[in-house]
N, C-alpha and C positions, 0 to 999 in steps of 0.2 A: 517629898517636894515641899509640904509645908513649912516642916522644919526647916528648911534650908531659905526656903521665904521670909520667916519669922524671923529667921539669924538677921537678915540680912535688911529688915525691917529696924530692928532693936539696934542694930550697929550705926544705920543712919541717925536712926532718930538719938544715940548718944552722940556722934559727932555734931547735930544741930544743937543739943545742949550746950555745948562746952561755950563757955563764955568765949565769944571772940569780936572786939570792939565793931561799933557799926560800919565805920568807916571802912577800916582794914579788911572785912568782911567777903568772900568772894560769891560771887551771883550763886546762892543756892534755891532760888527760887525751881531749875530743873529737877532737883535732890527734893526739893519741897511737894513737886507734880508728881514726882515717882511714887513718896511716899502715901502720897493720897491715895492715887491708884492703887497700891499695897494692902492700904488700910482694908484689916477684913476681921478682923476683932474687938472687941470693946477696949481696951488698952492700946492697941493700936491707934487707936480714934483718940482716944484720952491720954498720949503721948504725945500725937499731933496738936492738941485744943493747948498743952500747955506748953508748949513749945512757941506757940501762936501768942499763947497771953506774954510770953516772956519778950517776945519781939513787940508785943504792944507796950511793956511797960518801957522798955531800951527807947523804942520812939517818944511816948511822952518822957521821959528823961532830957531826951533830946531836947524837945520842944520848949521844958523846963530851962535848958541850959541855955539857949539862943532868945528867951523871954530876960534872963538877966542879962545877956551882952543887950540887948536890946537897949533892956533899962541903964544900963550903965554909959552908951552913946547918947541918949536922950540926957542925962544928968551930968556928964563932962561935954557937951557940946563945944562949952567955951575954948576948950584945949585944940582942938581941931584945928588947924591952917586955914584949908578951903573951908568957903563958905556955901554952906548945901549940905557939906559933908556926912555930917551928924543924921539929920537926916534920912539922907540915902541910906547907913547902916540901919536907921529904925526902920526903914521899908523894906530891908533885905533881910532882916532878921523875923519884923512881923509875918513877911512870907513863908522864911523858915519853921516857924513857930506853925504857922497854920497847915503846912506840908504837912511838919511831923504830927500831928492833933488825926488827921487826916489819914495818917496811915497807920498810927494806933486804934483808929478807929476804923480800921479795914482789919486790922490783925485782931480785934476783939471780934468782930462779928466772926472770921476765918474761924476763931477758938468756941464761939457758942456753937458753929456749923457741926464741929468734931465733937464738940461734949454731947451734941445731941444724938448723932451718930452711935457714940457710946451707949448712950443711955437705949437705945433701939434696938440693940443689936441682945 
């Protein structure tokens, strides 16, 4: 029964590997609960923590990328039609930016939670 748990653990946790952009992404946050529950080995735990940091690093990427559109509304403002415009994008982007900071920083503590796990077991 282990065995067949462990399969089944390791098979998950390679489908959450595989690169697949943020957006397009489907809600694996269920697949994410299952796996926690699962977790019952030091590797297990230490599959999860980097799986975590790698969702952390994809968010600040994110953050990074929506701090340049940011900057780049704020420095063509001129080009914009409406007036406010410019703006508005630097308010919906500074938002963005601080989402994503926000949930890289939820996905690092998630990844110390499992390293430590690890390290306990």
């Amino acid at each position: 029964m282990k065995t067949y748990r462990a399969f089944w653990i390791v098979l998950l946790s390679a489908f959450l590997a595989a690169a697949v952009p943020a957006q397009a992404r489907p809600d694996v946050s269920s697949i994410e609960e299952l796996l926690s529950e699962l977790a019952e080995k030091p590797e297990h735990h230490q599959a999860l923590a980097n799986h975590y940091k790698k969702m952390a690093s994809q968010a600040r990427a994110e953050a990074d990328r929506h701090e340049k559109i940011k900057n780049s509304y704020r420095h063509n403002a001129a080009r914009l039609k409406r007036p406010g415009a410019s703006q508005a994008m630097v308010n919906h982007c500074e938002r963005l930016v601080q989402l994503h900071r926000s949930e890289a920083e939820e996905y690092e503590a998630l990844a110390q939670f499992h390293e430590s796990e690890a390290q306990q077991q």
